[in-house]
N, C-alpha and C positions, 0 to 999 in steps of 0.2 A: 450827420453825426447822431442824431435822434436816432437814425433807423440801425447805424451800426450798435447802438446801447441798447437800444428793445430788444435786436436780435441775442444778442451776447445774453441777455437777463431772462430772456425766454427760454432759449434754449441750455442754459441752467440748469437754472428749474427742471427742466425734461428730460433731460439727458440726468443730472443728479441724482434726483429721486428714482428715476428708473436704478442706477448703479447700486442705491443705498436698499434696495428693494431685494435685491442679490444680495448685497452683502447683509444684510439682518437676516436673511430665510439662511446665511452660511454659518453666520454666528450660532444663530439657535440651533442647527443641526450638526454643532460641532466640529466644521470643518475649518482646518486654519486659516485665517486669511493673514499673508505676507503685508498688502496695503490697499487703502482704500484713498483714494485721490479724488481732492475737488479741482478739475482741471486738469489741462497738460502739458508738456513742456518741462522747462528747469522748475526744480521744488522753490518757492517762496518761504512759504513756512511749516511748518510740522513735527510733531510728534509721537513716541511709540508708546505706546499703553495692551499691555496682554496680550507680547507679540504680533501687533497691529501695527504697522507704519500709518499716521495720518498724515495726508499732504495736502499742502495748496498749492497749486503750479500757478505757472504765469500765464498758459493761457484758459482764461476760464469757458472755456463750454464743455461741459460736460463732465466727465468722472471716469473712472475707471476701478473694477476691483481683481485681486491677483489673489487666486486660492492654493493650495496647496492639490496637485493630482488634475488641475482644470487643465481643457484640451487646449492645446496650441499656448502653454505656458511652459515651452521646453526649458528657458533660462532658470525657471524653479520644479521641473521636475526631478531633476537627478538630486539637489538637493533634497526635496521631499523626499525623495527616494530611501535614501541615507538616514534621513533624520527625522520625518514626521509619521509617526504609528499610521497605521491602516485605516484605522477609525476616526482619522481626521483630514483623511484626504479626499477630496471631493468622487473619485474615481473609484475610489473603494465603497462610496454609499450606494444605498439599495436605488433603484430604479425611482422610485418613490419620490425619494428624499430629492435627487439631484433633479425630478422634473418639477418638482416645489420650488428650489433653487432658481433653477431656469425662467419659471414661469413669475414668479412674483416681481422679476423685473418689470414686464407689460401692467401686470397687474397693480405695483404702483402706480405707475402713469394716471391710470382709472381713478385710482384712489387719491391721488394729487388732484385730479380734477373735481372728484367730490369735496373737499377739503377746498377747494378755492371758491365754487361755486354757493358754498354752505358760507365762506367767507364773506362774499358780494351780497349775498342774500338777509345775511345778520346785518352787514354793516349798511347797506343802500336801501334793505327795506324788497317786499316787492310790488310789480305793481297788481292793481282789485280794480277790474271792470266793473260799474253800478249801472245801475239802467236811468241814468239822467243824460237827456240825449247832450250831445259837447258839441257835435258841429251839423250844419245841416246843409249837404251839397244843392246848388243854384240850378235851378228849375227841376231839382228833381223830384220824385213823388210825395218823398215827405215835406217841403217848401210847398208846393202845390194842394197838398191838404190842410196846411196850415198849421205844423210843430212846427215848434219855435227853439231855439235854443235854450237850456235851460230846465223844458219840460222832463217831468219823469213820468216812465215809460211804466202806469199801473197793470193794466190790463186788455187781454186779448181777446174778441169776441166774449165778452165778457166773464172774462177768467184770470184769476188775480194771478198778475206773473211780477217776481222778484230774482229771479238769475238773469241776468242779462243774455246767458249764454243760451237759453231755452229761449229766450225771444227771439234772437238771431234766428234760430232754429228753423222757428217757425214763419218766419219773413223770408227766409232763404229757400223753405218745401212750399213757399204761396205764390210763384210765381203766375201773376194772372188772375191770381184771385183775391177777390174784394175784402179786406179785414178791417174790423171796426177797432180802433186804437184809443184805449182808452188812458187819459192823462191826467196829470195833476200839475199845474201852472198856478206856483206858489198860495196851494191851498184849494185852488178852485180844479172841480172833476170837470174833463172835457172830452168830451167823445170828437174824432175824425174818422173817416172812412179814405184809406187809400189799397190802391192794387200794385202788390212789389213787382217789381220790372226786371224782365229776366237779363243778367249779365253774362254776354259770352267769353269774358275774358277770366272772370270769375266762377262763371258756370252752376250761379245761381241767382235766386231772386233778390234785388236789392229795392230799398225805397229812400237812398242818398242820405244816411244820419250814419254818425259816429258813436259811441258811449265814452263818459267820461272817465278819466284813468285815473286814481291815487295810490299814490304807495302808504303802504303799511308794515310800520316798524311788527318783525316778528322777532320769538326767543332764537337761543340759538341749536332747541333739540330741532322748535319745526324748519330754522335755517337747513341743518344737519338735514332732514328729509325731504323738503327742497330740490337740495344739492343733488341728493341719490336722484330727486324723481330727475331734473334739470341733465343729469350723466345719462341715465338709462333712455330719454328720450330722444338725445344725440346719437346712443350706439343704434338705437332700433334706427333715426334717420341715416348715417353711415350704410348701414348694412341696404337699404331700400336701393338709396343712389347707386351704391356699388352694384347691385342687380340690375339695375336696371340700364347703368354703363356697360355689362357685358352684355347682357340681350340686347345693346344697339338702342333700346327706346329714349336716351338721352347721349349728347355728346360725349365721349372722352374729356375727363375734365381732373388733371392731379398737376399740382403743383410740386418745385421743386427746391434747393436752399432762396434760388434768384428771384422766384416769387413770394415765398414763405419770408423773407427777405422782407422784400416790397410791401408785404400784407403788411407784415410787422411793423411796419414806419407809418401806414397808414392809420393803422388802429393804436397805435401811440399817442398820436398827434389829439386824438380823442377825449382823450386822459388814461390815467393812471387806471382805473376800474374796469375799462375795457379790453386794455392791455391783459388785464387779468384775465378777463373774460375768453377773452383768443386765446390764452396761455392753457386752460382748463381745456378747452373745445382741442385744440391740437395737441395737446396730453395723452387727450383719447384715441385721436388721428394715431399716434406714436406707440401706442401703446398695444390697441388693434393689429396696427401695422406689424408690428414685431409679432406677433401672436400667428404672423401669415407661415404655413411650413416650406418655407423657402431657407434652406440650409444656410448659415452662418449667420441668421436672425432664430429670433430665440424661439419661434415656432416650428422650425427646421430642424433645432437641437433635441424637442420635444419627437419632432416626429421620431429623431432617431434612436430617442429613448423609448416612446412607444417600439420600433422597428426589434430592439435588443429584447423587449422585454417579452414579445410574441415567438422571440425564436430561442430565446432562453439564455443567449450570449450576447456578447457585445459582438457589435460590428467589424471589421477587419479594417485598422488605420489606413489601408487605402481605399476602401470602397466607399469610408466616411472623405478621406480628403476629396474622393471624384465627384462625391457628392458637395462639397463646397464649393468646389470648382464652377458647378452647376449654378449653385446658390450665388456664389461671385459674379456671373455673366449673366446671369437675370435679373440682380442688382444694377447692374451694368445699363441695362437692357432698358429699367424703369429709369435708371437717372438719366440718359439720353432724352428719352422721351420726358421725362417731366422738362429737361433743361430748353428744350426745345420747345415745347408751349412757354415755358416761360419767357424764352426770348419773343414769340410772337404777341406775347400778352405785355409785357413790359413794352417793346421798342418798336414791335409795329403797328401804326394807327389805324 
């Protein structure tokens, strides 16, 4: 039951905001929209405001929005046709407009994702590495010189070091070689001498100490920047794996609803803030994903407005449908295969 309600509240979220991202880029560019729907299925509740239908259906995942002149909305084209001016139909906008349209679907997602991550960040704090060692691994080089827990980490062959992260640095490029460690153990300076020990799993030098972790309440501009750096750092990861999934140097590795599923029950059970956390990270998966030019995803629609806009016309309603057609069995193509790891990743041990 947990994993069926994470799933339903996640993919809300993601599916929502993506629709709501169309339908404002349709608003402001004065194209009419018929309805905008939370959910699908029979309508629950709703109402009409400035020729808008708003709904809530029964089933909630996701949204939907119905413009006036939008492709493959035959059941409101001929009325559009009839009755909504030229300058409010999606079809009638410049090239421009409709791949603004198009595109700020994906582009929410992103932006959902900074907005939750800026959220976590204000409300949980983050965490600040200091250089007070916190653990110190058994018989490893720093036990063996004689840090102790607790000591802080002042200086390195006698050079006053305060990031932790430069110190790392520097124990990680000394592999083999002898560094004097200089400390302070509650007040008192204490010199050790050890040689960091090269890790092959790590693929650097280690000398077995951890540094301690606190969080620290921050506002909510640097939550806010945070969040952007927290997004951008996830897309540049995305885009790595993904290259490096095709050049073959790591496994094929994409989930699909059966695992995405799965995930979702498990990073539940966590709590409430991590839930979130996953909800942000696959916003961006979703978001990305859509952005791919694979016809009848919103990267696809772009390509085809790019396509129109290089030849000076639109495209010929069938050359656009064979191209869905494409985009439909490559979809196909990806949900197979995701459904497929997912079954070996769920049910086979």
């Amino acid at each position: 039951m947990l994993t069926i309600i994470a799933f339903i509240f996640v993919f809300s979220i993601l599916i929502f905001f993506h629709e709501l991202g169309h339908f404002i880029a349709a608003k402001v560019s004065g194209v009419k929209v018929y309805k905008f729907a939370f959910g699908f299925g029979p309508r629950i509740l709703g109402f009409t405001k400035n020729q808008t239908e708003y709904l809530i259906c029964l089933i909630p995942l996701g949204g939907y929005v119905k413009m006036a002149g939008e492709m493959g909305q035959e059941d409101v084209k001929k009325i559009s046709e009839e009755e909504v001016p030229e300058k409010q139909r999606f079809d009638k906008k410049t090239v421009g407009i409709r791949a603004l349209i198009v595109a700020l679907g994906p582009f929410m997602n992103i932006a959902t994702a900074v907005v939750i991550f800026s959220l976590i960040f204000f409300i949980n704090g983050i965490p600040v590495v200091n250089n007070f060692v916190s653990t110190v691994v058994e018989n490893g080089p720093a036990e063996q010189a004689g840090i102790l827990s607790g000591d802080k980490i002042i200086a390195i062959d006698s050079i006053k070091m305060e990031d932790p992260n430069k110190i790392a640095n520097i124990i990680n490029e000394s592999s083999g070689e002898e560094l004097q460690i200089t400390l302070d153990r509650e007040g008192e300076v204490i010199d050790v001498f050890i040689i960091p020990k090269y890790d092959d799993d790590y693929k650097k030098g280690l000398i077995g100490i951890t540094f301690e972790v606190t969080i620290e309440r921050i506002n909510i501009f640097s939550a806010f920047y945070k969040g952007l750096i927290a997004t951008g750092n996830i897309i540049k990861l995305i885009f790595s794996n993904t290259i490096e999934m095709v050049t073959g140097k790591v496994p094929l590795e994409i989930a699909g609803p059966l695992g995405i599923a799965q995930m979702t029950g498990e990073v539940a059970k966590l709590g409430f803030l991590n839930l979130l956390y996953f909800t942000a990270i696959l916003s961006i998966f979703i978001g990305l994903f859509n952005l791919l030019p694979i016809p009848i995803l919103d990267g696809g629609h772009l390509l085809i407005l790019v396509i129109e806009k290089l030849r000076g016309k639109p495209l010929e309603p069938e050359k656009i449908n064979f191209m869905y057609l494409i985009g439909i069995s490559l979809m196909v193509i990806i949900f197979v295969i995701a459904t497929y790891k997912d079954i070996l990743r769920v049910f086979v041990k």
